[in-house]
N, C-alpha and C positions, 0 to 999 in steps of 0.2 A: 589449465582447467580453471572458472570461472565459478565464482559462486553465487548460489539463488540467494537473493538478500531480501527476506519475506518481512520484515515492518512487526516482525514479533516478540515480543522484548525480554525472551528466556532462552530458545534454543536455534538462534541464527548460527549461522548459513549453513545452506546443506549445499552439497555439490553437483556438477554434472551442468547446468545451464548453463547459458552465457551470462557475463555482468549485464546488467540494468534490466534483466528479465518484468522485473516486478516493474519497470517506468514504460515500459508498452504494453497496451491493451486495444484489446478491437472495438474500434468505434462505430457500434451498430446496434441496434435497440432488435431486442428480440421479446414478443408480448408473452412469451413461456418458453422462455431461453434459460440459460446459466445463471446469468445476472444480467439485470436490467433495470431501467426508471425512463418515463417520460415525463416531464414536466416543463417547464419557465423558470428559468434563472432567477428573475425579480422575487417570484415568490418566497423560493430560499434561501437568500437575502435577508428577506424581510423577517422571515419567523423561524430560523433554526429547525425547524421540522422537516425531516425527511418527506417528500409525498407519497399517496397512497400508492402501495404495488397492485395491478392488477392481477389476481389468480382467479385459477382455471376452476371451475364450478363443483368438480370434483374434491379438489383442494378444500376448499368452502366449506363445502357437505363436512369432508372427513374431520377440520378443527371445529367447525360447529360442533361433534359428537361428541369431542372433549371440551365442550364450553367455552371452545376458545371464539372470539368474535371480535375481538381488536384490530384496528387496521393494521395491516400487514405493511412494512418499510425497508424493508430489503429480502430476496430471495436467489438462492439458489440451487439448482440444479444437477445432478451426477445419475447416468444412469448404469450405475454401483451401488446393488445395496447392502455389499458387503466390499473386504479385500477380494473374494475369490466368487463372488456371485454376480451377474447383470442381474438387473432390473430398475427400482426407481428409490431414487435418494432423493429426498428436501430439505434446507435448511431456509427456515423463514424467520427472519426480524422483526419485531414487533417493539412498542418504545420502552415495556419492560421486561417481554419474553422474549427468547429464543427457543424457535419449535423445531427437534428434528422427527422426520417422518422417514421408513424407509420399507421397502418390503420387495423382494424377490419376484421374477416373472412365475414362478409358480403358486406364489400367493395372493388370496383376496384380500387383504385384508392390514391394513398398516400398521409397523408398529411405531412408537410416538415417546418422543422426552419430551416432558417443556421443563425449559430452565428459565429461571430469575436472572436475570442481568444479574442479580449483587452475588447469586451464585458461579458465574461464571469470573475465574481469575484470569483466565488468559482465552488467547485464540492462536492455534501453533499453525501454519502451515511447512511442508517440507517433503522431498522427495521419498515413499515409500521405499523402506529397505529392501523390502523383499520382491517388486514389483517397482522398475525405474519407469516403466512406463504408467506411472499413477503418481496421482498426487495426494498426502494424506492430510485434512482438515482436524485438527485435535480440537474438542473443547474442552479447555481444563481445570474442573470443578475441586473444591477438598476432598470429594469423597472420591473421585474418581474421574479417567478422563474417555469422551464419546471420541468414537473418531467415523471421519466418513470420508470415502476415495473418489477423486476425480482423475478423469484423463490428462495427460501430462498436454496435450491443446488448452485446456480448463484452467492452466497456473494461472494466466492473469484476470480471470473475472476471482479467482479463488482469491488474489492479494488483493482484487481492488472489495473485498468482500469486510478481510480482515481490516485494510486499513479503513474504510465507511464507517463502519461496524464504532471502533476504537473511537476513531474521532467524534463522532456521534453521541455515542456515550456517553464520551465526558463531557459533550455540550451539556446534555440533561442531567447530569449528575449537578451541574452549576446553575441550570435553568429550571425556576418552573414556567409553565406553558399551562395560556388557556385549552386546553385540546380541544375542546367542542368548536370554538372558534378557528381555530388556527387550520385543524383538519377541511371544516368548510372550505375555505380559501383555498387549498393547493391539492383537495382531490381533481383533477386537470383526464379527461378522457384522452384515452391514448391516440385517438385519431386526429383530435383536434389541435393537438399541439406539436411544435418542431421538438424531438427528439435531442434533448441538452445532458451532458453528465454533470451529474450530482460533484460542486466544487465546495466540498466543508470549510465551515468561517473559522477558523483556529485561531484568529486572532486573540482572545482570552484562555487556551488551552496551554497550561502548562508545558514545558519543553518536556518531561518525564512522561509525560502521557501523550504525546506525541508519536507517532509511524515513526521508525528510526528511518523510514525515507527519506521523510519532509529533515531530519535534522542533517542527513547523508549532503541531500541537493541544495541546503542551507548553507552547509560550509563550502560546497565548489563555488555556491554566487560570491559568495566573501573574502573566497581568493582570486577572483576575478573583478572583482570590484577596486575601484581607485580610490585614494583620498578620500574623496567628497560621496563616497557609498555609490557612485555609479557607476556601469558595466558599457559598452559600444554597443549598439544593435547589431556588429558582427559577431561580439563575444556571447551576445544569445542565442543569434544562430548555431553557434557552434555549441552549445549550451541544450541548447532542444533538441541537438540529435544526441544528447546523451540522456537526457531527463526527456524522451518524447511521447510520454503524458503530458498535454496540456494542462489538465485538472491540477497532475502534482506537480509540477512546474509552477502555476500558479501559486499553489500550497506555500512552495519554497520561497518565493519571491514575496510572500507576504510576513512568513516568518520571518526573514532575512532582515526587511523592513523592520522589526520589532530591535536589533542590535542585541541581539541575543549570543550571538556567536562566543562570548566566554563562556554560559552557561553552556552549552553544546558540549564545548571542549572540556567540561567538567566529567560529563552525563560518560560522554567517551572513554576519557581515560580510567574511569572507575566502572562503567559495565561492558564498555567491546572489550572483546578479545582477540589473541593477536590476529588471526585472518581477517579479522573485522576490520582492524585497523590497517593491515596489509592494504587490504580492497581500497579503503579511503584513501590512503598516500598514496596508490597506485594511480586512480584515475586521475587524483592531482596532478602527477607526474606527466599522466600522457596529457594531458587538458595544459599543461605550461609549455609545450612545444605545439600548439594549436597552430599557430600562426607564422610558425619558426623562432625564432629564440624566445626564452622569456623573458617579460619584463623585472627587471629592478627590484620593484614593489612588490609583484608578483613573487618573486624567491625568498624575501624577506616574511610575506604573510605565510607563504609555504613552510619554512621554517618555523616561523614561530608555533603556526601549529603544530610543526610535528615534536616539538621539542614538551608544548602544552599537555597532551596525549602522550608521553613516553613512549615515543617512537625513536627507533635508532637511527642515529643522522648517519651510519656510514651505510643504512639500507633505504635510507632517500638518496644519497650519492648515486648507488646502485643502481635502482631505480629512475633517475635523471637520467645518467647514462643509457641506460635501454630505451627511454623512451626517445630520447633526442635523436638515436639512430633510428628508431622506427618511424619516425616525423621525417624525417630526412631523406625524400627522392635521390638527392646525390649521391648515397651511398654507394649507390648502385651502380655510379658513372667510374667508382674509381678501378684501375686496373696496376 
């Protein structure tokens, strides 16, 4: 049994998925979908600002009637407007709200939080206890926490929701922005432009305020890496079917780039816990018999991380072992 490893920085992993759930996502632009964005890469680049979402005229109307009229910069969709109800759920991103709307097939009528960014401490996702086939979205304020359910097809626009969301954030929490300006620029109509996902510049974002993804996929490049910080084009391939989000793949490789990896191995040993850390020395493990034996170097950085993170070296032993058979076609030949 594999664990869902949601980029949440309080109550990871819940169970039941397979690993790397949260590093594949469906790469299709939907203009009143789950989650979605059309824009230009260059844009984003350029000025840190999410671009405009486009919503449905309905939508519109109903935060117009709570004065809401700020551009909208991420959204989501569940049609849950409860645990035990169908109908119609929203969560919409704005640069300093978040609005949930939600209301039942038998009602007209919506009902509505808007939160303050500085109100919201966290963003949970995780498998519904009482209902595996959902997914539950917490948002987790002091006074109390909202929650809204998606279908378990929904986890990864749900994670790639949490991790935007986060990263984004704490861009603006360090940024200010012209908005009037910056908005002109990268409202971009959805028919006129190729369909690109939204890849956040984390280069200035602290490691602690980071996805624990991008920190996850940060230390697999660093124990794939040689002397001189460089990996083979074979060792990416094999690297992107484990991380195969392009966007977070990107993520990693630019963090990786920053020589961060002590502080990682700090962040780890003081907030994962043990399955946490299981999961990581695990993949390590199958990832150093990728190509059949491992290298030298390769068992040496393996070590030292695990030794970094108080990890038990006779459950990385253990661990080599199994995974070196499962690498291993031959096994199969002997009789």
């Amino acid at each position: 049994m594999y664990d869902l490893y949601f980029a949440d920085e309080t109550s990871m992993p819940c169970s039941r998925f397979k690993r790397f759930r949260n590093f594949n996502k469906k790469d299709k632009n939907v203009p009143y979908g789950t989650f979605s964005h059309s824009f230009t890469q260059e844009n984003v680049l350029q000025s840190q600002l999410l671009p405009a979402v486009q919503l449905s005229e309905d939508l519109v109307d109903e935060l117009e009637r709570h004065d809401i009229t700020e551009t909208a910069r991420l959204f989501l969709r569940s049609p849950h407007s409860s645990l035990n109800s169908r109908g119609e759920a929203y969560v919409i991103g704005f640069d300093e709200l978040l609005v949930l709307l939600w209301k039942p097939d038998s009602a007209t009528v919506y009902n509505l939080v808007k939160l303050e960014n500085s109100e919201v401490l966290d963003l949970v996702g995780e498998v519904e206890d009482d209902n595996e086939e959902l997914i539950v979205l917490r948002f987790l304020t002091e006074e109390k926490a909202y929650s809204m359910w998606f279908p378990e097809a929904n986890a990864d626009a749900v994670v790639e929701f949490i991790n935007t969301w986060k990263v984004y954030i704490a861009h603006l929490d360090e940024e200010e922005f012209d908005e009037g300006a910056v908005e002109e620029e990268q409202e971009v109509e959805a028919s006129s432009e190729d369909d690109i996902h939204y890849v956040p510049d984390i280069r200035e974002v602290d490691q602690k305020d980071l996805p624990r993804t991008v920190l996850f996929g940060t230390l697999l490049i660093d124990q794939m890496a040689d002397q001189d910080n460089n990996i083979t084009s074979t060792d990416l391939e094999y690297l992107s079917m484990v991380i195969s989000n392009t966007d977070l793949l990107s993520m990693c490789i630019t963090n990786f780039k920053k020589h961060v990896s002590d502080e990682i191995l700090t962040i780890i040993k003081e907030d994962f816990n043990d399955s946490q850390k299981l999961m990581l020395v695990s993949n390590m493990a199958d990832l150093a018999f990728r190509d059949g034996e491992p290298h030298e170097l390769e068992l040496v950085r393996i070590n030292e991380i695990v030794k970094a993170i108080d990890f038990e070296t006779s459950k990385l032993a253990e661990l080599m072992e199994v995974f070196r058979v499962k690498n291993d076609p031959a096994v199969l030949e002997d009789y």
